[in-house]
C-alpha positions as CSV (number, residue, x, y, z in Angstrom):
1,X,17.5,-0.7,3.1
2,X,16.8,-4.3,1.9
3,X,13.2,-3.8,3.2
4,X,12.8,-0.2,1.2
5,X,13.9,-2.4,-1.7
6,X,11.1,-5.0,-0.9
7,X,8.5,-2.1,-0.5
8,X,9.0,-0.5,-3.8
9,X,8.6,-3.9,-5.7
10,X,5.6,-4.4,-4.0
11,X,4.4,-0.9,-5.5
12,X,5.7,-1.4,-8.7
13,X,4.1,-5.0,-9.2
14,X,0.9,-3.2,-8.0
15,X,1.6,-0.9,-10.8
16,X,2.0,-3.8,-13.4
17,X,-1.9,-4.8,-13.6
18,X,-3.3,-0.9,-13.9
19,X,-6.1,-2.1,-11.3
20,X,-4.9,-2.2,-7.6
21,X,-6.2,-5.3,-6.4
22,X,-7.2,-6.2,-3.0
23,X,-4.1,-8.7,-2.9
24,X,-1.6,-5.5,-3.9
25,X,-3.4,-3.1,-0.9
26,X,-2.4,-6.4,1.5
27,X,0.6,-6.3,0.3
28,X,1.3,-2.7,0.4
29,X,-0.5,-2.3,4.2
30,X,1.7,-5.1,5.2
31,X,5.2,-3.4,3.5
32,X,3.9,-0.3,5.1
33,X,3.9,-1.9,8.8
34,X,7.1,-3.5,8.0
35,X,8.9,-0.2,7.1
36,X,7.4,2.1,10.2
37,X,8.7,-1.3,11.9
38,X,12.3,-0.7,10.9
39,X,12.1,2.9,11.5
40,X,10.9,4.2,8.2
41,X,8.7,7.5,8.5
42,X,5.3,7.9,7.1
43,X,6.9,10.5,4.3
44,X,9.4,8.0,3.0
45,X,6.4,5.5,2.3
46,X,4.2,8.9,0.7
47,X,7.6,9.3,-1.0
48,X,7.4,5.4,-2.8
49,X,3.8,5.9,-3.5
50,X,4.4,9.1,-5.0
51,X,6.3,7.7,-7.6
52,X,3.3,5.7,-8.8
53,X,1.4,8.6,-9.0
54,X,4.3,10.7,-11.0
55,X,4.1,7.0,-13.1
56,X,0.1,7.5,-13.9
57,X,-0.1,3.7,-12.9
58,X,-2.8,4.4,-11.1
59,X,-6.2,6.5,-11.0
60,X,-6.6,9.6,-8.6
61,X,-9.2,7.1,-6.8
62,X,-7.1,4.3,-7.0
63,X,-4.6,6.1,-5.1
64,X,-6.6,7.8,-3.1
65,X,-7.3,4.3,-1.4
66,X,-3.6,3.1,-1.7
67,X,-2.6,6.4,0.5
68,X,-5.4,5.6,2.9
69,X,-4.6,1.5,3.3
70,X,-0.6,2.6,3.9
71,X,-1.7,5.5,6.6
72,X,-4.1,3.2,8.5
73,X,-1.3,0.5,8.1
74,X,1.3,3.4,8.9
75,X,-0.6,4.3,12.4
76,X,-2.2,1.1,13.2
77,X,-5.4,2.2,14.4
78,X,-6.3,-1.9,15.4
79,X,-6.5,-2.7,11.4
80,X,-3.7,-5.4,10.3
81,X,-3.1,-6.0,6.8
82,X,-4.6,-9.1,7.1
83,X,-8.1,-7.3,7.7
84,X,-7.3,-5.0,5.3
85,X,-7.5,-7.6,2.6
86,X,-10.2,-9.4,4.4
87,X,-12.5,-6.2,4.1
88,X,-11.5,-5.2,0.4
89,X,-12.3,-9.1,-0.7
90,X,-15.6,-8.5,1.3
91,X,-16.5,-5.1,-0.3
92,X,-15.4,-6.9,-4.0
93,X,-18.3,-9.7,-3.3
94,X,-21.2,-7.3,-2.9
């Protein structure tokens, strides 16, 4: 529970600056992997970024990519949240 708790401030101080940040998706790929970890399903994280969405914090696009950083967090697929960041400060550069 405490890490649900931990998850949805990460969201909500992701929400605070209206721009998701490459910092915030870090953040929100490394809650993600921390809640499958404890046994949370991939619809209770959908659930938390729904409320964002339901919020208009964010931009369709905007989370478009937060749903996509959370499911490739979610399933792994070889990509830590560390690389996450790594390849959105990258893409920020060009």
């Amino acid at each position: 529970m405490r890490l649900l708790v931990c998850f949805a401030l990460v969201i909500y101080g992701a929400a605070a600056s209206a721009e998701v940040t490459c910092d915030q998706l870090g953040n929100i790929a490394f809650a993600t992997q921390q809640m499958r970890d404890q046994g949370y399903s991939l619809p209770v994280v959908h659930d938390e970024l729904e409320k964002l969405q339901t919020n208009n914090k964010f931009s369709a696009a905007e989370m478009t990519r937060i749903k996509d950083v959370a499911d490739q967090a979610f399933k792994g697929g070889g990509r830590a949240p560390l690389e996450i960041l790594q390849e959105c400060k990258e893409k920020a550069r060009r």
